[in-house]
C-alpha positions as CSV (number, residue, x, y, z in Angstrom):
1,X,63.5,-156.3,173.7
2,X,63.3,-160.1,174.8
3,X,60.0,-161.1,176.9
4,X,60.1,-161.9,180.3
5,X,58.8,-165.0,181.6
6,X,56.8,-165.1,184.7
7,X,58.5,-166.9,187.4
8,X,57.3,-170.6,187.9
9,X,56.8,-171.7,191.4
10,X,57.7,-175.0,191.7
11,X,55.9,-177.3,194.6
12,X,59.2,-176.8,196.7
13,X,58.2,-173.5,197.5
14,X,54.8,-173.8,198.7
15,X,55.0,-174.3,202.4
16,X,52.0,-175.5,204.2
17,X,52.0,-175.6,207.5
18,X,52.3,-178.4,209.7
19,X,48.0,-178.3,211.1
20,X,47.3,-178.7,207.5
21,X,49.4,-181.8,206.8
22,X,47.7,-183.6,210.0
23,X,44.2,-182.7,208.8
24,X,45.3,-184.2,205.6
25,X,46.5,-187.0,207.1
26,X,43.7,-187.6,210.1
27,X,41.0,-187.2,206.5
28,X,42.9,-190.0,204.9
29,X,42.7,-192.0,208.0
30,X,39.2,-191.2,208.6
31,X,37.9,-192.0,205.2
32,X,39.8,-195.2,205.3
33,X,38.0,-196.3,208.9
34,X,34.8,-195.3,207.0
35,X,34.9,-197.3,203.8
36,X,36.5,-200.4,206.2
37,X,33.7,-200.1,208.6
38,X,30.9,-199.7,205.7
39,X,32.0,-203.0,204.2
40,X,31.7,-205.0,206.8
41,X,28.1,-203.7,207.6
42,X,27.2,-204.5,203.6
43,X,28.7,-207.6,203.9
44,X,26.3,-208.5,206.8
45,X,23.5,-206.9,205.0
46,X,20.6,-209.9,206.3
47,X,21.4,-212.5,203.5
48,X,22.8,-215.9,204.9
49,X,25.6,-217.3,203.3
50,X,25.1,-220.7,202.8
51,X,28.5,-223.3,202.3
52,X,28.1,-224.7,198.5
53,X,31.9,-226.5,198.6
54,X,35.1,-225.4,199.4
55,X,38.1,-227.1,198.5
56,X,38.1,-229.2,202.1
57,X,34.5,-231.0,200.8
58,X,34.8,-234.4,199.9
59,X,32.8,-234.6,196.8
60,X,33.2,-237.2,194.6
61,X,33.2,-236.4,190.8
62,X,32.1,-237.8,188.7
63,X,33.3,-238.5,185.0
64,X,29.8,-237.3,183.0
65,X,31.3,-233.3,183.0
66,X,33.9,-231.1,183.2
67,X,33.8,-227.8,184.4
68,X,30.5,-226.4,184.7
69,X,29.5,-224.3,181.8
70,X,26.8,-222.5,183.9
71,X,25.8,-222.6,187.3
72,X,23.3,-221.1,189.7
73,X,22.4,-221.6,193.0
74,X,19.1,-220.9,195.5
75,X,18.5,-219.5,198.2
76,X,18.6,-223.0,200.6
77,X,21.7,-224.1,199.0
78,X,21.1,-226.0,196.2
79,X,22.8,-226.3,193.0
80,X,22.2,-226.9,189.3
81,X,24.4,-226.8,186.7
82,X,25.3,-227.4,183.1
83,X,28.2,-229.1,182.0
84,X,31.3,-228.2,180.6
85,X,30.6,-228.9,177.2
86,X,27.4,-228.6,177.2
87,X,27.0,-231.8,178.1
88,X,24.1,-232.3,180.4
89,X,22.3,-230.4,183.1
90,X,22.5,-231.5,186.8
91,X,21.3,-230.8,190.1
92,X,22.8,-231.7,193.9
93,X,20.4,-230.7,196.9
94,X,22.2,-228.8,199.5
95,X,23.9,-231.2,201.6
96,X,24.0,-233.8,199.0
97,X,27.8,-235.4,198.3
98,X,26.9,-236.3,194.6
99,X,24.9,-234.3,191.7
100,X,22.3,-235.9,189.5
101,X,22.2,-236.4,185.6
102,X,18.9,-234.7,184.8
103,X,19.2,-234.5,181.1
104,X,22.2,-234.8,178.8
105,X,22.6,-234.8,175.0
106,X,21.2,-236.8,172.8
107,X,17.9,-237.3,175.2
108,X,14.8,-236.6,174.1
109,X,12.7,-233.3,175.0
110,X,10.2,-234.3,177.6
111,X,6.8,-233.8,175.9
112,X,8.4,-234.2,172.1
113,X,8.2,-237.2,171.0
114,X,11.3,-238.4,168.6
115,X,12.9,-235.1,169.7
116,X,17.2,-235.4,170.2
117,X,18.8,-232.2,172.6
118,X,22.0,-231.4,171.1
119,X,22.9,-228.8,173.1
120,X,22.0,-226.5,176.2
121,X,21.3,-222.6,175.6
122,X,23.2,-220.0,178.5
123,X,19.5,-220.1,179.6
124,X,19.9,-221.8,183.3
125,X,17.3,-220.3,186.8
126,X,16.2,-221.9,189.8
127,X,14.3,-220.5,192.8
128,X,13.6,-222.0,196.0
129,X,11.7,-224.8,195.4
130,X,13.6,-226.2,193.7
131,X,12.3,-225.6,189.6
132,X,14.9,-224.8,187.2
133,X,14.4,-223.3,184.3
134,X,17.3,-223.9,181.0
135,X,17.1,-223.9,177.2
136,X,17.9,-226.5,174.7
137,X,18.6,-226.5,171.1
138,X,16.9,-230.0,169.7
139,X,16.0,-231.4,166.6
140,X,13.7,-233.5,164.6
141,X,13.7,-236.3,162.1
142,X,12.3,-233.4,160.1
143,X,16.2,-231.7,160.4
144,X,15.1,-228.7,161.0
145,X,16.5,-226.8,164.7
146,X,14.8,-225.9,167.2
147,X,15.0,-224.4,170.7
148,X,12.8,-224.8,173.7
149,X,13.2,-223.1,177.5
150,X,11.8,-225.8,179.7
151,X,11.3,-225.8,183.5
152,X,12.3,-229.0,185.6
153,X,10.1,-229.3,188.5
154,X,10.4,-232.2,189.8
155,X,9.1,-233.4,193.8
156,X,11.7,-236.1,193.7
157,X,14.7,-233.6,194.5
């Protein structure tokens, strides 16, 4: 005797009624006002956006980097980076049209003397006042490598 096989009901045949699709609808609705309306209050959560550049600012730029390799910027606006390459690590003030070479390869570590930086670690912090913290892989007339994290606190910013 062959087994019967239950009958499959395929979603054709359920019929919901027509209150249920609105609910369905006015929840999708609903949850979408809700997530639209919550981002925008996050978005205004107390912190002030401050303008670094857009692509209306007329910067000059100049040929000591490339792209920046790594970037950060404070709370007031200003900006240090290192560039591309790790070429160099430099620093424009908020406001400022220009950024500054603070140190670039081939300088020496500030408090070692006959040091040579040949590169910049993915080390790079600043806070409000202005100090910036970064890494740098340097060597010696000795040849052996070394690396150092520095801060750059300098009042003449």
């Amino acid at each position: 005797m062959p087994l019967a096989q239950p009958a499959l009901l395929s979603t054709r045949s359920i019929n919901a009624s027509p209150c249920l699709w609105r609910l369905a609808k006015s929840c999708r609705v609903a949850a979408c006002l809700v997530l639209l309306f919550c981002g925008a209050a996050h978005a205004q959560g107390g912190v002030p956006l401050i303008t670094v550049a857009t692509d209306q600012s007329p910067l000059p730029v100049p040929n000591q980097f490339s792209i920046p390799m790594l970037a950060v910027v404070n709370q007031t606006g200003d900006f240090a980076f290192i560039g591309g390459g790790s070429s160099g690590l430099f620093f424009r003030a908020s406001g400022a049209s220009s950024a500054t070479l603070l140190l670039q390869l081939g300088d020496q570590v500030p408090g070692v003397p006959g040091s040579l930086i040949t590169s910049f670690s993915p080390i790079l912090a600043m806070n409000s006042s202005r100090s910036i913290t970064f890494g740098v892989n340097y060597g010696l007339p000795d040849g052996i490598p070394r690396a150092a994290v520095l801060v750059y606190a300098d009042s003449a910013f």
